[in-house]
N, C-alpha and C positions, 0 to 999 in steps of 0.2 A: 754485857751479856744480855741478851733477850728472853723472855719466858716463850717458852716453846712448848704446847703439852701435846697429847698424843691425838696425831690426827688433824695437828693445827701446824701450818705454816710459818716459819718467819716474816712472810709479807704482811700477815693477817697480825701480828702483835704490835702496838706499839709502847709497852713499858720495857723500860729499861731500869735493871737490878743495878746496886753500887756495886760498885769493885768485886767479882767474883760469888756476890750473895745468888741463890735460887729462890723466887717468890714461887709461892706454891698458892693453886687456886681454892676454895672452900670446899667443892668437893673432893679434892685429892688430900689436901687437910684431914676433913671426918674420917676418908675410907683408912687412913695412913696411923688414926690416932682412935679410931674406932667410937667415934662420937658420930651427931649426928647432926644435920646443917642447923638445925634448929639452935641447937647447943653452942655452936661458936657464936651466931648471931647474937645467943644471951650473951655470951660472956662479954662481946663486943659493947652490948648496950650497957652492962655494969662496967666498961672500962676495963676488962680483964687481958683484952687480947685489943690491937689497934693495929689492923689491916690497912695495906695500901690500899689503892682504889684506881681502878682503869673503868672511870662512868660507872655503873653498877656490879662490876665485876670487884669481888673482893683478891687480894694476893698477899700471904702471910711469907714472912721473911723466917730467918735462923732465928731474930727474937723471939715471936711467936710463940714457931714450933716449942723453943725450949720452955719458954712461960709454959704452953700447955701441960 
């Protein structure tokens, strides 16, 4: 499965999720859990959360989310 967000192309992606998982990107993250990009990036640098990465694009999995 490919991440695909709104407005964005499947030509334009290239990560690919495991078996059936959706990576979601940092902004859809905050808006979805009601924090703010600041705040994942902290939790990221304490080890709290550990996003995938497509170059400097963050993509949080079902882990993640659920951690949060």
């Amino acid at each position: 499965m490919k991440l695909i967000s709104a407005g964005e192309t499947a030509a334009n992606t290239n990560i690919s999720a495991e078996a059936g998982e959706d990576l979601v990107r940092i902004g859809e993250m905050a808006k979805k859990y009601g924090v703010t990009l600041r705040t994942l990036r902290f939790y990221e640098d304490k080890g709290l959360l550990n996003p995938q990465r497509d170059g400097s694009t963050r993509l949080y999995t079902r882990r993640d989310k659920a951690r949060l």
